[in-house]
C-alpha atoms as one frame of an Amber mdcrd trajectory, in Angstrom:
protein
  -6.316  -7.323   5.581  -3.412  -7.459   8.061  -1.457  -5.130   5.904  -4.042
  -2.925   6.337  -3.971  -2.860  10.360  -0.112  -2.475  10.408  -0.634   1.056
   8.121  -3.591   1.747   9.938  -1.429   1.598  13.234   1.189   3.465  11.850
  -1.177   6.220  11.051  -2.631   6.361  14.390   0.697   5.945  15.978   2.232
   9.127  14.609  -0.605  11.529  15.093  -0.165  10.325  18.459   3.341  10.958
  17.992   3.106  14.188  16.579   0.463  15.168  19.203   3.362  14.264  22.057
   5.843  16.071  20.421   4.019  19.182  20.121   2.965  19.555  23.614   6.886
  18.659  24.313   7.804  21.664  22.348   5.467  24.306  23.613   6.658  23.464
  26.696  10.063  23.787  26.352   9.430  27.104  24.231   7.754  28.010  27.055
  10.510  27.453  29.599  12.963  28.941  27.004  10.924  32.117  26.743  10.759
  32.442  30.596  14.843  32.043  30.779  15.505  34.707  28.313  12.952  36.984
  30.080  15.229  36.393  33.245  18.249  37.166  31.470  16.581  40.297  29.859
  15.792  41.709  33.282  18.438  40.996  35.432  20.381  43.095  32.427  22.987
  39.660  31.722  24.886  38.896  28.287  21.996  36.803  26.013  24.897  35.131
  24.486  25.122  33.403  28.013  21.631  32.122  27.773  21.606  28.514  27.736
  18.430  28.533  25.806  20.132  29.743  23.179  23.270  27.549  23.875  21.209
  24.047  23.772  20.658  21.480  20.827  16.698  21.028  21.513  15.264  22.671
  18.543  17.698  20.078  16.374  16.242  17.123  18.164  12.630  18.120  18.180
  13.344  18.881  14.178  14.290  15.338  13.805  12.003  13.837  16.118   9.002
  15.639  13.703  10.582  14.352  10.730  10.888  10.819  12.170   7.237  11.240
  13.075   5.783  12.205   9.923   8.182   9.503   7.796   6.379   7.129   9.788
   2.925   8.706   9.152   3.967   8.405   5.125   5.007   4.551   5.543   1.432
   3.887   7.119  -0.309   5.781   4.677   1.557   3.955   1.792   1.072   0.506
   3.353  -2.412   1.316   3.881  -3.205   2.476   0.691  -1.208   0.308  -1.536
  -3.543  -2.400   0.918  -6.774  -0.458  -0.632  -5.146  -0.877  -4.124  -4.308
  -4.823  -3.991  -7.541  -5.931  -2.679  -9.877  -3.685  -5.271  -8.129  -5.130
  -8.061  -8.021  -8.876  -6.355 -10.153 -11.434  -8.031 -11.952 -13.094  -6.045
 -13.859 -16.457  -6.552 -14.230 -19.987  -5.562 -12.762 -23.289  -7.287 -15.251
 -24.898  -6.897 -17.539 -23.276  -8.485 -15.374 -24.561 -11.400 -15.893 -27.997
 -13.333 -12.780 -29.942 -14.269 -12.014 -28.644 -18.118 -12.594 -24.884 -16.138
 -10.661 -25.528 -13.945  -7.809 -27.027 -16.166  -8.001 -24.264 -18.201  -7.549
 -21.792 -15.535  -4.735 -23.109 -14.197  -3.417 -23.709 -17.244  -3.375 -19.628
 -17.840  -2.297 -19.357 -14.226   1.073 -21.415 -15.592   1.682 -19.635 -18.538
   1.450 -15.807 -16.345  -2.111 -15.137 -17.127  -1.925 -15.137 -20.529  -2.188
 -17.280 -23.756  -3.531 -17.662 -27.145  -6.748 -20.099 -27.795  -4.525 -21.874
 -30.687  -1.895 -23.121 -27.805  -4.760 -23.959 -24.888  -6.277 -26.166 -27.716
  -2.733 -27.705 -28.691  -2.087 -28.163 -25.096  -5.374 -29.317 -23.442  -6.295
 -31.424 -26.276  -9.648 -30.476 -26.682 -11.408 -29.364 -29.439 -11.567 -25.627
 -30.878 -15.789 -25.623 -30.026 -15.295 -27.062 -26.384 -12.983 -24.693 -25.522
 -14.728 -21.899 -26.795 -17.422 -23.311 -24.828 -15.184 -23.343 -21.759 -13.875
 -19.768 -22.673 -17.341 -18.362 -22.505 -18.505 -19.946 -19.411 -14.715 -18.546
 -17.514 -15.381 -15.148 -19.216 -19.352 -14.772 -17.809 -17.769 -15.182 -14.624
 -15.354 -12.683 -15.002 -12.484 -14.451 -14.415 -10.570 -14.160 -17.792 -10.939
 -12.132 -21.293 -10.673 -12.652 -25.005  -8.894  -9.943 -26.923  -9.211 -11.265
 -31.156  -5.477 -10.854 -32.280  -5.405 -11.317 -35.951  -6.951 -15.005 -36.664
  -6.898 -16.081 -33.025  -7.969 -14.729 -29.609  -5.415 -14.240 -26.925  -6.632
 -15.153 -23.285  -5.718 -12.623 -20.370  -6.895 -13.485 -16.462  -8.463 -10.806
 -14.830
């Protein structure tokens, strides 16, 4: 959730940006305009314009594009934020008896994955109670059987 915030900032930090830096602009096209409309009428050289002899417009270009790289970051951290915690399972241990709970982190160990045939090797239980086990995990969506030939491989969710 704190992820979240930081893009959100960032988001509302550059449109704020952005906002600034487009007032700055029209102003100084503004005051540009209004020097080269002097020049024009006193009849001077426009190559001796210093609007046209300053480095503003190069600035102001990378000021926008420093601007709207930070309005991409935000939106990335904020929706890569959206991402994790859809997919995120969420439950309570303790809503988990001991052989569940064994079990689970058992498949937690081996990276969320693992055929029945090994969990029976390694927990020592017998092939019906952890089918049992498997069935009461599964209902509450916390892992999945996939049948794989003569066995079943276990995924977490």
């Amino acid at each position: 959730m704190r992820t979240k915030a930081i893009g959100a900032a960032l988001l509302g930090f550059s449109i704020l940006l952005i906002i600034a830096l487009s007032m700055v602009k029209i102003s100084i096209d503004s005051q540009s305009a209004s020097l080269c409309s002097f020049y024009q009428e006193k009849d001077l050289d426009m190559s001796q314009c210093p609007a046209h002899k300053n480095n503003t417009s190069w600035i102001m270009t990378l000021l926008f594009g420093i601007a709207f790289l930070i309005m991409g970051i935000g939106g990335y951290i904020f929706i890569q934020q959206e991402k994790h915690a859809v997919t995120a399972p969420r439950f309570s241990d303790e809503k988990l008896d001991e052989e569940e709970k064994r079990i689970f982190e058992l498949m937690k160990h081996n990276s969320g994955s693992a055929y029945q045939s090994d969990l029976i090797r390694e927990t020592g239980l017998s092939k019906v109670k952890i089918t049992r086990v498997l069935d009461k995990l599964e209902s509450k969506g916390l892992l999945e059987r996939k049948r794989r030939g003569m066995t079943n491989i276990i995924v977490l969710k």
